[in-house]
C-alpha positions as CSV (number, residue, x, y, z in Angstrom):
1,X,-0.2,17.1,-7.2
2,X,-2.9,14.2,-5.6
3,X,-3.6,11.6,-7.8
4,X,-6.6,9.4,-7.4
5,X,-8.1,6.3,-8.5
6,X,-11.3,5.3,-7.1
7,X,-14.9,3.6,-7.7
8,X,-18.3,3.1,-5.9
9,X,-16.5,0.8,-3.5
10,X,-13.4,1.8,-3.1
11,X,-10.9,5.1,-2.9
12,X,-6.5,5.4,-3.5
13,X,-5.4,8.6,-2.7
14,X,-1.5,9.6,-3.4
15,X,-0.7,12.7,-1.9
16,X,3.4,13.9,-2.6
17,X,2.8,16.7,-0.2
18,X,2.8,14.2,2.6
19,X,3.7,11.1,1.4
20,X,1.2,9.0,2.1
21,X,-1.5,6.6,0.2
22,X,-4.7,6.7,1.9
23,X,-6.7,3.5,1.2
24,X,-10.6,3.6,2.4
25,X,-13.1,0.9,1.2
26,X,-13.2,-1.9,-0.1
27,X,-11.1,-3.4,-2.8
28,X,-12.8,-6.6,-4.0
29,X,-11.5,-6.1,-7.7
30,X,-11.2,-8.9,-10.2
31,X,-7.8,-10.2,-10.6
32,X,-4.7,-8.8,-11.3
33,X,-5.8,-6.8,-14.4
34,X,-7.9,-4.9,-12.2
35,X,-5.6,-4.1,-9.7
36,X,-2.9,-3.2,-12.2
37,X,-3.6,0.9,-12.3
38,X,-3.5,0.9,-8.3
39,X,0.0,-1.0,-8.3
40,X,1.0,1.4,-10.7
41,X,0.3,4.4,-8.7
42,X,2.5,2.5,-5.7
43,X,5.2,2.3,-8.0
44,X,5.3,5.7,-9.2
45,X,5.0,7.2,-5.5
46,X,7.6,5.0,-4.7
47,X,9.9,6.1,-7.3
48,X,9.3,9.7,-7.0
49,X,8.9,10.2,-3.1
50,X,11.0,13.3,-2.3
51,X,12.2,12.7,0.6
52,X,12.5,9.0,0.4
53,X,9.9,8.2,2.8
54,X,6.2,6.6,1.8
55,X,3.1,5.7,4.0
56,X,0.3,3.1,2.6
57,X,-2.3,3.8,4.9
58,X,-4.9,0.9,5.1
59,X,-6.3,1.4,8.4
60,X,-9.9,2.6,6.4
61,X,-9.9,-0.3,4.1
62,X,-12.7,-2.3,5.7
63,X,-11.6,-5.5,3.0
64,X,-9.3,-7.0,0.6
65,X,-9.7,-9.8,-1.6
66,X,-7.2,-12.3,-2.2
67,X,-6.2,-10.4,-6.0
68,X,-5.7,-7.1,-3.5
69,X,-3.4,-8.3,-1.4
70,X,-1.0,-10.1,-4.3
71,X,-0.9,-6.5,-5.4
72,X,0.3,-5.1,-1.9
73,X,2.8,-8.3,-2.1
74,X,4.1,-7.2,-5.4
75,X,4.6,-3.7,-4.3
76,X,6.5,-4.5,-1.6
77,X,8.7,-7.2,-3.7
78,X,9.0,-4.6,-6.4
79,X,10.3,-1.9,-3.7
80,X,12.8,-4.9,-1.7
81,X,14.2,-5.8,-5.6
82,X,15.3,-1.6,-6.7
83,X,18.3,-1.7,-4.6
84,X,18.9,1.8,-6.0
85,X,15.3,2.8,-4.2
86,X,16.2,4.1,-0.9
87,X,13.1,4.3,0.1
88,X,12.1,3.8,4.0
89,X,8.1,2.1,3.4
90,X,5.8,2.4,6.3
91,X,2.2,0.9,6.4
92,X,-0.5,2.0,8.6
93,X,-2.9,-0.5,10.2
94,X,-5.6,-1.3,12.5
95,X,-4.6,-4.2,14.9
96,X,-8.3,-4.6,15.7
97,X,-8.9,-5.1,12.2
98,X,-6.6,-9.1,12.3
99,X,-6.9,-9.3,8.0
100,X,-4.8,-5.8,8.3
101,X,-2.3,-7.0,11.2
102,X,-1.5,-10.3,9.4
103,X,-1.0,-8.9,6.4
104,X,1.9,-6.4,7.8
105,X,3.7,-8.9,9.4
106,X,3.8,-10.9,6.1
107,X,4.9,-8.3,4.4
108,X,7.5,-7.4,6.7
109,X,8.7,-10.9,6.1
110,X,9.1,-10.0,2.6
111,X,11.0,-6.6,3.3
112,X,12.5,-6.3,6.8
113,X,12.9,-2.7,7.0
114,X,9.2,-2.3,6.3
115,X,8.1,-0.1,9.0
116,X,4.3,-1.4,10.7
117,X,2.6,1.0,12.5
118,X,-0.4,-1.1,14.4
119,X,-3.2,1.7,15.5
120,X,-5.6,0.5,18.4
């Protein structure tokens, strides 16, 4: 079952068929309140991802505010500190788009066997 959180601005899709999270918009949210349904989603795909394989797709996400991207962080933190997660996390970006690139590599930094795939 697809779950989905979206506004005016911005749209999360979860989809368990093919396990991927299809971000589009713009996530300009205020603080980490606001954010705190759309990490909860990441956590729960995480958790329940049969086979143990996740894609965050951001390459439609034309911005992210500073609040958006601690969120990405503590996803990635929260999926490098459940040792009992086997979980292989890929992110999809657009290397045009430089906010999107840089924010991979950080992450990676965070969790090594983060997979990037950079799109041209």
């Amino acid at each position: 079952m697809m779950l989905e959180l979206h506004d005016n601005k911005y749209k999360i899709i979860y989809n368990p068929e093919t396990a991927c999270i299809i971000c589009e918009g713009s996530l300009l949210l205020n603080g980490a309140l606001a954010y705190e349904p759309i990490l909860q989603l990441l956590k729960q795909a995480a958790e329940t991802q049969e086979p143990n394989q996740l894609t965050v797709d951001i390459c439609a996400l034309k911005f992210m505010n500073s609040s958006g991207i601690n969120m990405l962080t503590k996803f990635v933190m929260y999926v490098s500190d459940i040792k009992q997660l086997k979980l292989t996390l890929i992110f999809k970006a657009q290397q045009p788009i430089a906010w999107q690139e840089k924010l991979c590599i950080n992450l990676q930094r965070l969790l090594p066997t983060l997979q990037v795939q950079l799109l041209s």
